[in-house]
C-alpha positions in Angstrom: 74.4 79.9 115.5 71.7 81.3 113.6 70.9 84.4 116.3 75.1 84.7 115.3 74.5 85.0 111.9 71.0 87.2 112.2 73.4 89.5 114.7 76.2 90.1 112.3 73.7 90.3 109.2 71.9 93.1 111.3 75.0 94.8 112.3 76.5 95.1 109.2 73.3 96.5 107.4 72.9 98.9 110.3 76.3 100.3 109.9 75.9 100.4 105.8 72.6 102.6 106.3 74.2 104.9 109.0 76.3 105.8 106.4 73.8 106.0 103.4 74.5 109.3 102.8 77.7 109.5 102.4 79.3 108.7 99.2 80.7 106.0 97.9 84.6 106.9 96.9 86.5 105.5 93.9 89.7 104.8 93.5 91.8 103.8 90.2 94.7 102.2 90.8 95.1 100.9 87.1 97.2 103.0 85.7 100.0 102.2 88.3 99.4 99.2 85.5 100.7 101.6 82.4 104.3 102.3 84.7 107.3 101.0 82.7 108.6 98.5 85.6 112.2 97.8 84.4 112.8 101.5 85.6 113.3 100.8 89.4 111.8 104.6 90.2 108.6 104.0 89.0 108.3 100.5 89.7 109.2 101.5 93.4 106.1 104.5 92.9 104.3 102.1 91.9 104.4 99.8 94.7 104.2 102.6 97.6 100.6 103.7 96.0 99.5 100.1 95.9 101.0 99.5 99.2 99.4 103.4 100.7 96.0 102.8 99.1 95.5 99.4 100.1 96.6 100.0 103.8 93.9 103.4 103.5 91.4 101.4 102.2 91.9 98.8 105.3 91.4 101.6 108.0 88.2 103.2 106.3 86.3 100.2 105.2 86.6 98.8 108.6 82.9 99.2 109.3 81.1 100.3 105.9 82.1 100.2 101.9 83.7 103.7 101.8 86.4 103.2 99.3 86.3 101.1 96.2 89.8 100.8 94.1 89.8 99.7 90.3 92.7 97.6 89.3 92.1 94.2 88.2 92.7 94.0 84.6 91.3 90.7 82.6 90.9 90.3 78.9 90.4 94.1 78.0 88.5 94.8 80.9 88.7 95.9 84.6 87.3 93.2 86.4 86.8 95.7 89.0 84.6 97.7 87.5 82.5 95.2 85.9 81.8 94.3 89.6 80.9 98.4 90.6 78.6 97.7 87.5 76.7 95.1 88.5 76.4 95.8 92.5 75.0 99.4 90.8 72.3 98.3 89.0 69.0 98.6 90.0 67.4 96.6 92.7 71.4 95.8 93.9 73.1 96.7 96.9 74.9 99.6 95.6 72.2 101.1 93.6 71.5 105.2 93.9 74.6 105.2 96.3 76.2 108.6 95.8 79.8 108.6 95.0 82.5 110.7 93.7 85.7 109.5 91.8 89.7 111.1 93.6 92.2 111.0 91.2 95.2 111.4 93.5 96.4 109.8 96.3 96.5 113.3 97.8 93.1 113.8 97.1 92.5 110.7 98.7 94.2 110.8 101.9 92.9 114.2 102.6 89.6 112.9 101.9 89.8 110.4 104.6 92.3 112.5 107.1 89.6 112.0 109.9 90.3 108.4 109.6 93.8 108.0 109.3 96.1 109.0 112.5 99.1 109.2 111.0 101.8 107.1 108.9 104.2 104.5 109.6 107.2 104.6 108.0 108.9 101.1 106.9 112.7 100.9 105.8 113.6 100.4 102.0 116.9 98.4 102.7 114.4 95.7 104.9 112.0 94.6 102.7 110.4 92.7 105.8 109.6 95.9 107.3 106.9 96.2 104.8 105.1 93.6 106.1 105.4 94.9 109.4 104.0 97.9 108.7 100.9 96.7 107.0 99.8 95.2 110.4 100.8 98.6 112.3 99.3 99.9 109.9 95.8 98.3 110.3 95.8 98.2 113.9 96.9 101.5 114.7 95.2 103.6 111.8 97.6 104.4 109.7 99.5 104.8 106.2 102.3 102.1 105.5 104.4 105.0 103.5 107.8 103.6 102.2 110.7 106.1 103.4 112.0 107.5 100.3 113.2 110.7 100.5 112.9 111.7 96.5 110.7 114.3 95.4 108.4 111.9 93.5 107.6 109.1 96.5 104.6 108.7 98.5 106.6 109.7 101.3 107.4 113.4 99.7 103.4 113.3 98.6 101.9 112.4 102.0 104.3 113.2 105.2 106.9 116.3 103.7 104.1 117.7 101.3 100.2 117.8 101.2 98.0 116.1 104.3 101.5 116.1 105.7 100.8 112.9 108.1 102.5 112.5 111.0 105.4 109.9 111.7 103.4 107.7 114.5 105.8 104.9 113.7 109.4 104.4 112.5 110.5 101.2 111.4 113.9 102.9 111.0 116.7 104.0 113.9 116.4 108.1 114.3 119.0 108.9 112.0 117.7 106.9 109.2 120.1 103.4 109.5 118.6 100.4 109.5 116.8 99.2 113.1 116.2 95.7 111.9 119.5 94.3 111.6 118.9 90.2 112.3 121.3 90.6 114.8 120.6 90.7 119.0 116.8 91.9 120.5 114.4 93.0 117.9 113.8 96.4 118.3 110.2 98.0 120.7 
């Protein structure tokens, strides 16, 4: 048990310091926080950043801290960066670590492009689907993007415009109907 625990402690540390150098990114999510929610738009924007960003951060923390997001909100401050703050200080784990700060999830996923092998694409209408693609999404190194085809969704941002991420997966038929109908065999 203990030559377990000595093992992972050891492997974990060695892959933190293979990656010393590079720096440490941060990501605010909090002011998807600000978005007026009883306007379905934005509360759907809202939700495929959360839902993008988290499924990135899954893929390129996988073996060292590389992406940090600041959300949590508690009593006037952001719980998240009191954390940053303290694991910062001096003498802590985090201290002297170089890092820069993305504003955009553009920014963001072209940042970590090397990482990422594509997107899949989950089905609006099957809300299930989201779920799905979380997992695909961590196994297979990719984007959970929501398919929305209006100029201000993720999907427009990432796979029609920008890093322009290819379709790996499709949790849709080919000509956009719904796949998952909860009828006869499920689908692949």
């Amino acid at each position: 048990m203990i030559v377990r625990i000595l093992a992972t402690v050891f492997l974990t540390l060695s892959v933190f310091s293979a990656r010393a150098d590079e720096p440490f990114v941060i990501y605010d999510l909090g002011r998807t926080l600000s978005a007026d929610l009883s306007q379905r738009e934005s509360a759907e924007r809202v939700w495929e950043e959360c839902h993008a960003v988290v499924s990135l951060q899954g893929i390129v923390n996988r073996n060292a801290p590389r992406l940090y997001l600041l959300y949590v909100p508690w009593e006037g401050r952001n719980v998240d960066q009191v954390w940053l703050d303290r694991l910062s200080a001096e003498g802590q784990w985090l201290h002297g670590k170089p890092r820069i700060q993305i504003e955009t999830l553009e920014e963001l996923v072209k940042h970590f492009r090397d990482d990422v092998d594509g997107a899949v694409v989950y089905d609006p209408n099957v809300k299930a689907t989201s779920n799905l693609a979380s997992t695909i999404a961590g196994v297979e190194n990719l984007i959970a993007v929501r398919y929305c085809n209006s100029e201000n969704s993720i999907y427009s941002c990432l796979i029609k415009n920008g890093p322009k991420l290819p379709i790996k997966r499709s949790l849709m038929a080919d000509d956009g109907s719904i796949l998952f109908t909860g009828q006869g065999t499920i689908p692949d």
